[in-house]
C-alpha positions in Angstrom: 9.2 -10.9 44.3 9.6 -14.9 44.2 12.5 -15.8 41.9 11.6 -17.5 38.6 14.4 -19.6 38.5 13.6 -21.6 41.6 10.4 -22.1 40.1 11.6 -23.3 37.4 13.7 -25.7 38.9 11.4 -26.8 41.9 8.0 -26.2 40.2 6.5 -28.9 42.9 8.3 -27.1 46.3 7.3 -23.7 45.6 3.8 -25.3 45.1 3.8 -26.6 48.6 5.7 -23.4 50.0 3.0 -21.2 48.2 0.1 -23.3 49.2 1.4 -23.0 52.9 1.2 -19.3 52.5 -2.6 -19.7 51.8 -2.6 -19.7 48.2 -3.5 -21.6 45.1 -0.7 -24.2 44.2 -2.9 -23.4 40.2 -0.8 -19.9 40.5 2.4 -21.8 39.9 1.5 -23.3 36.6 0.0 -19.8 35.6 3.0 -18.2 36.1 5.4 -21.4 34.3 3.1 -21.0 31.0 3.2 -17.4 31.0 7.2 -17.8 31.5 7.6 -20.2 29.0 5.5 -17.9 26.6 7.3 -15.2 27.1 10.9 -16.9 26.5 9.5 -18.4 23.4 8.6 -15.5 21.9 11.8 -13.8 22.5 13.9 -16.9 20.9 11.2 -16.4 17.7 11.3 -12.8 17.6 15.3 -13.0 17.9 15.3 -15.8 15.0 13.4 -13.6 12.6 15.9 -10.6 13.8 18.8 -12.6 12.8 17.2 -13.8 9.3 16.7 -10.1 8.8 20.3 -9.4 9.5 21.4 -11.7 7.3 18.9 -10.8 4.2 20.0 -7.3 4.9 23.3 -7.9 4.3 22.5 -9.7 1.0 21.2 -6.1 -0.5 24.2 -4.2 -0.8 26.0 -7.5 -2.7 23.2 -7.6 -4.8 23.2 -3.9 -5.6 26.3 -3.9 -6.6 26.2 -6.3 -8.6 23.2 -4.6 -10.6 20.4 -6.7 -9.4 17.9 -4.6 -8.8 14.9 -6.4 -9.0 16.4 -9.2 -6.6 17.9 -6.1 -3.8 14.7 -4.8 -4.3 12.4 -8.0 -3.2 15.3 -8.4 -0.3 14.0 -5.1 0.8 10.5 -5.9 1.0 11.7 -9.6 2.7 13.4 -6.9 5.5 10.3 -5.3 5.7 7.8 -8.2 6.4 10.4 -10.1 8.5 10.4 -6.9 10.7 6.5 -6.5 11.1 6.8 -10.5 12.0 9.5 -9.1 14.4 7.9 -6.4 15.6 4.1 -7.7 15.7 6.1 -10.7 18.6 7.1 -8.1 20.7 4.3 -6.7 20.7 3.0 -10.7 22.3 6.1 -10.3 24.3 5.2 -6.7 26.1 1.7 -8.1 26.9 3.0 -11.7 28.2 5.6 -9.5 30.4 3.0 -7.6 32.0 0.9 -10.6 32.8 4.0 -12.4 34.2 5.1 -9.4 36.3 1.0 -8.7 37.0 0.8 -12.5 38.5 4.2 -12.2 40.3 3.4 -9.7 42.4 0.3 -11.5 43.7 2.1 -13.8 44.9 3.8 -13.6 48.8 6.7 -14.7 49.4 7.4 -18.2 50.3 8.1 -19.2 54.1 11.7 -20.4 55.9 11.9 -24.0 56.4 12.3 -22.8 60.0 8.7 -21.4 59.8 5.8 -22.6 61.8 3.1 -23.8 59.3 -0.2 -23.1 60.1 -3.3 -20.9 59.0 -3.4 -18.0 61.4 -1.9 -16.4 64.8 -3.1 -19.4 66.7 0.0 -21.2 65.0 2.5 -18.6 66.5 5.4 -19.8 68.7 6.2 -18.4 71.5 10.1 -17.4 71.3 11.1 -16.1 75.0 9.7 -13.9 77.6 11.3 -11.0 78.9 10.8 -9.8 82.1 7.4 -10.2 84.7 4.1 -8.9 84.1 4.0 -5.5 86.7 1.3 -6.1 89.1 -1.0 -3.2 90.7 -2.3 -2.2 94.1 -4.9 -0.3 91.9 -6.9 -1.0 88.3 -4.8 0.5 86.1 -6.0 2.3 83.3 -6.0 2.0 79.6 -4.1 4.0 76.9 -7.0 6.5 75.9 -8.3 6.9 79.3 -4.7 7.5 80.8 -3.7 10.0 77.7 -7.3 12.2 78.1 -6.9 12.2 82.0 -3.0 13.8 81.8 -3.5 15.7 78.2 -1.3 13.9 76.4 -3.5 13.2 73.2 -6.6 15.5 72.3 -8.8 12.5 70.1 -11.5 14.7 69.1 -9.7 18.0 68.0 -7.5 15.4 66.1 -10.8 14.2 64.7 -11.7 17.5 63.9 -8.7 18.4 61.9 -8.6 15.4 59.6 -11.1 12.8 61.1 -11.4 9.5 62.8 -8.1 7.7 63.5 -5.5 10.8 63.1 -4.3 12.1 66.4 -3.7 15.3 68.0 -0.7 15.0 70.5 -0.4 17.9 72.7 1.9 19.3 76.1 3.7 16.2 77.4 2.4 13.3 74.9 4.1 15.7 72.1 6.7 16.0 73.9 7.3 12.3 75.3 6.5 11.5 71.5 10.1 13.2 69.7 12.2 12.0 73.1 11.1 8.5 72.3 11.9 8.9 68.4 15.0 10.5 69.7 16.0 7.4 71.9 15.6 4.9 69.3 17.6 6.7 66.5 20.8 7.6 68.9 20.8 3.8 70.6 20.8 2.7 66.9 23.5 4.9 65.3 25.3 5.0 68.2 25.5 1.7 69.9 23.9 -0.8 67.1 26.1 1.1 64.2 23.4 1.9 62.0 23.4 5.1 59.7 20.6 7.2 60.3 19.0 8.7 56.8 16.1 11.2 56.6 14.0 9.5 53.9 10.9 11.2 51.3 7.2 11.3 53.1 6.2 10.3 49.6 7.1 7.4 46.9 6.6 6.6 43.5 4.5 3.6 42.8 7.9 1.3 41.9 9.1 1.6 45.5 5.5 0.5 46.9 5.8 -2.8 44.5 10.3 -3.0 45.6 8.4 -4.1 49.3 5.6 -5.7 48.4 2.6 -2.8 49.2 1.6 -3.0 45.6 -0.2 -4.0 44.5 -1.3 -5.9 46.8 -2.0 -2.6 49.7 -3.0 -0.1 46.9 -6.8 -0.1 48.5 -4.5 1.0 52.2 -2.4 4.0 50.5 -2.9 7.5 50.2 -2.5 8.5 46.6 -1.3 12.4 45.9 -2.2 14.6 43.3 -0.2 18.0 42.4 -3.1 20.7 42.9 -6.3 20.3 40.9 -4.3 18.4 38.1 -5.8 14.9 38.0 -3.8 13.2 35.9 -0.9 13.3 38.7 -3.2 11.2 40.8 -0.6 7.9 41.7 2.6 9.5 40.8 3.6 9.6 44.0 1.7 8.0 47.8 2.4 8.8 51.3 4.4 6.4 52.9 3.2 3.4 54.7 6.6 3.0 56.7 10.3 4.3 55.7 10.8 1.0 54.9 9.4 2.0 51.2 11.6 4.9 50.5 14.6 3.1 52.0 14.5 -0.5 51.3 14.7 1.5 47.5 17.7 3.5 48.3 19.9 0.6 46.7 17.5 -0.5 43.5 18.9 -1.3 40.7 22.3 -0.9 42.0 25.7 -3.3 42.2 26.9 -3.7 45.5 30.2 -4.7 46.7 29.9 -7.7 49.0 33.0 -5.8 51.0 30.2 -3.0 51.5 28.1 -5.1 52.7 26.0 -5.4 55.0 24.6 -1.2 55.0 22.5 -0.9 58.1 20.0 1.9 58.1 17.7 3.8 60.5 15.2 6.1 59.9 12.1 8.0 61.2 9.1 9.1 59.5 5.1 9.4 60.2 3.3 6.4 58.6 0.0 6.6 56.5 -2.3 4.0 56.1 -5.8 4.4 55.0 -7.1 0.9 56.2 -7.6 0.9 60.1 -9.3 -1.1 62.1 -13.1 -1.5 62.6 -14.6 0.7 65.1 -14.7 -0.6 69.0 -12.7 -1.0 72.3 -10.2 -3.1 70.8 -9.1 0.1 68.1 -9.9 2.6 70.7 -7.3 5.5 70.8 -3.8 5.1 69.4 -4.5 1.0 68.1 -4.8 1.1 64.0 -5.0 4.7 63.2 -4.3 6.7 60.0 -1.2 8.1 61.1 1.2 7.4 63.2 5.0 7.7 63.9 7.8 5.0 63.6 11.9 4.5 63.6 12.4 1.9 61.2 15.5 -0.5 60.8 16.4 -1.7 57.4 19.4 -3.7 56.5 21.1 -4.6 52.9 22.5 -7.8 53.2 24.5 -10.6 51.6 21.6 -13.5 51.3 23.7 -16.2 52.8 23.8 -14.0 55.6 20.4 -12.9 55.5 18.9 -15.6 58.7 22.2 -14.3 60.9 21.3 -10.6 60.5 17.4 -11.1 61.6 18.8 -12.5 64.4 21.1 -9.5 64.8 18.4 -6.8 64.2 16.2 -9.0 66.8 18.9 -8.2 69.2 18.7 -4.5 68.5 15.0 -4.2 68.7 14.4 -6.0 72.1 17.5 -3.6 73.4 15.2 -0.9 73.4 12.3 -2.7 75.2 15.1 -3.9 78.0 16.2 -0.5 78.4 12.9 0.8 79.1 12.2 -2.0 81.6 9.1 -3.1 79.8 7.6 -6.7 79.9 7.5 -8.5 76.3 7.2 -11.1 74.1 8.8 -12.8 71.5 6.7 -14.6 69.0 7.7 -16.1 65.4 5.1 -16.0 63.4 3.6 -18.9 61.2 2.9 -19.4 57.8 -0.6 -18.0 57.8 0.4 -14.9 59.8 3.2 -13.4 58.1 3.5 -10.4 56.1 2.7 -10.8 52.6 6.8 -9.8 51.8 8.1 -11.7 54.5 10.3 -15.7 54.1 10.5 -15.2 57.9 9.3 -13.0 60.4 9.5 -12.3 64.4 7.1 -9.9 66.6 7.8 -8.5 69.3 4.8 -7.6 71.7 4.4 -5.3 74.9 2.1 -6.3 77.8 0.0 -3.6 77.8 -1.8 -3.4 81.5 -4.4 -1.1 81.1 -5.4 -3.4 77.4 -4.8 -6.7 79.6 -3.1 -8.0 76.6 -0.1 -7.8 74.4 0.4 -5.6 71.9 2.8 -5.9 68.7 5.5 -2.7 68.9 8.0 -4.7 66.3 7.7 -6.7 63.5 11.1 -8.2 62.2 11.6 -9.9 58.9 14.0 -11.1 56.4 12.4 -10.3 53.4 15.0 -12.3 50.9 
């Protein structure tokens, strides 16, 4: 969520920051009136709370004193200077949920160290790791390669639960939890993060904490408890554990002696948007469901830009241990994660695709 007192104080930069995010500059000024609104109607509806006080104190002088008549218009003055009180905070409620509404439209606004530009073709290209591995033979791709050695039955996973869940069976289930396995002992054990086991499911709040809501509501999996309706929303699968974990700490003080807390964790990832049907979504590429060791770290913000950096490191360490070839790519204005001030992907040459493929995206999120 942007922070309204950088607005306020650099109205014009965050309207060149937000407009190189691909949005309207116009949001800017929305959000500034419906600010201002807001803080004006608490500074009236405090006002007529303290003339209240005051008259209310008046009453019991004036009762004692046998002035009846006077405590008694007083007491009607309380009254009406209450329903004026009470009849702003109503405005003030509604102005709050516009404000808040609006705010989470908006992404959030991009490093000055941020390519600008309006899509992937405005990526740079970090490093390169490694040689592309070269073939005597045509290798094949992904789905090809996982029907011809079992690893993945497609259509009994389509069966089950339909198109883009998967079925992983002998080997592929089994290659599957080593991988998992792999990531979360090289990050507890030689990165220093602490693993956590997080909820499948969140409430709404953590969806909006990292920016899925409510922008991604159309891509999440609502639940409902049984055949009771109204419990429809209280709680949706996961996207990543980034939502249950990034939460862990909201609405808490920190120490900045505790800081930073490095976390790992692994969970299957549901997302009901995938991708359009076709070679290029074929097999395991943007499906429904899928599995994923997340890293997640509470930081200090000044040191925010040093720990990306850090958890860069610790991402391409698992791509160098398996000896794969990769990129490094930071991604421009136009391309980044609605959430994200600055992010980095990582992408695997995939042989069999004859492309790269994104297996890590790595953001600072401040």
């Amino acid at each position: 969520v942007l922070d309204i007192k950088y607005i306020r104080q650099e109205p014009d930069e965050a309207k060149k920051r937000l407009i190189a995010r691909g949005e309207n500059a116009g949001s800017i000024d929305e959000l500034l009136l419906l600010d201002k609104k807001r803080r004006a109607l608490v500074t009236e509806a405090e006002t007529l709370q303290a003339e209240r006080n005051a008259v209310s104190k008046e009453i019991g002088g004036l009762m004692g004193q046998g002035q009846i008549a006077e405590a008694e218009a007083k007491k009607t003055e309380t009254r009406e200077l209450g329903d004026k009180a009470d009849a702003l905070n109503v405005l003030k409620a509604e102005a709050d949920i516009a404000f808040k509404e609006l705010l989470l439209t908006l992404p959030n606004l991009a490093h000055e160290s941020v390519p600008m530009g309006e899509d992937e073709n405005a990526n740079t290209k970090i490093k390169v790791e490694g040689e592309k591995p070269s073939f005597d033979f045509k290798p094949k791709d992904h789905l090809d390669l996982c029907e011809s050695l079992g690893l993945i039955d497609f259509e009994r996973g389509a069966k089950l639960t339909g198109s883009g869940f998967l079925l992983y069976t002998n080997w592929g289930a089994r290659l599957e939890r080593a991988l998992i396995q792999f990531l979360l002992d090289l990050h507890v054990h030689e990165h220093g993060y602490t693993e956590v086991s997080p909820p499948f499911m969140v409430q709404a709040e953590c969806m909006e904490g990292v920016g899925q809501f409510p922008k991604f509501l159309d891509q999440a999996y609502a639940v409902q408890e049984g055949l009771d309706k109204d419990t429809l929303g209280k709680c949706y699968l996961i996207p990543t554990a980034e939502a249950p974990v990034a939460n862990m700490h909201r609405g808490e003080i920190l120490n900045e002696s505790d800081l930073p807390k490095c976390y790992c964790a692994y969970s299957p990832c549901f997302r009901a948007e995938a991708g359009a049907a076709g070679v290029a979504t074929r097999g395991m590429i943007r499906v429904h469901q899928f599995d994923k060791v997340e890293l997640i770290k509470v930081v200090n913000p000044d040191d925010g830009y040093n720990e990306l950096e850090r958890m860069l490191t610790d991402a391409e360490k698992t791509l160098k241990l398996l000896g794969l070839h990769y990129r490094v790519l930071l991604l421009s204005t136009g391309d980044m994660g609605f959430a994200a001030a600055k992010t980095y992907d990582i992408e695997v040459w995939a042989p069999g695709q004859g492309s790269y493929l994104e297996v890590s995206s790595v953001s600072n999120t401040e």
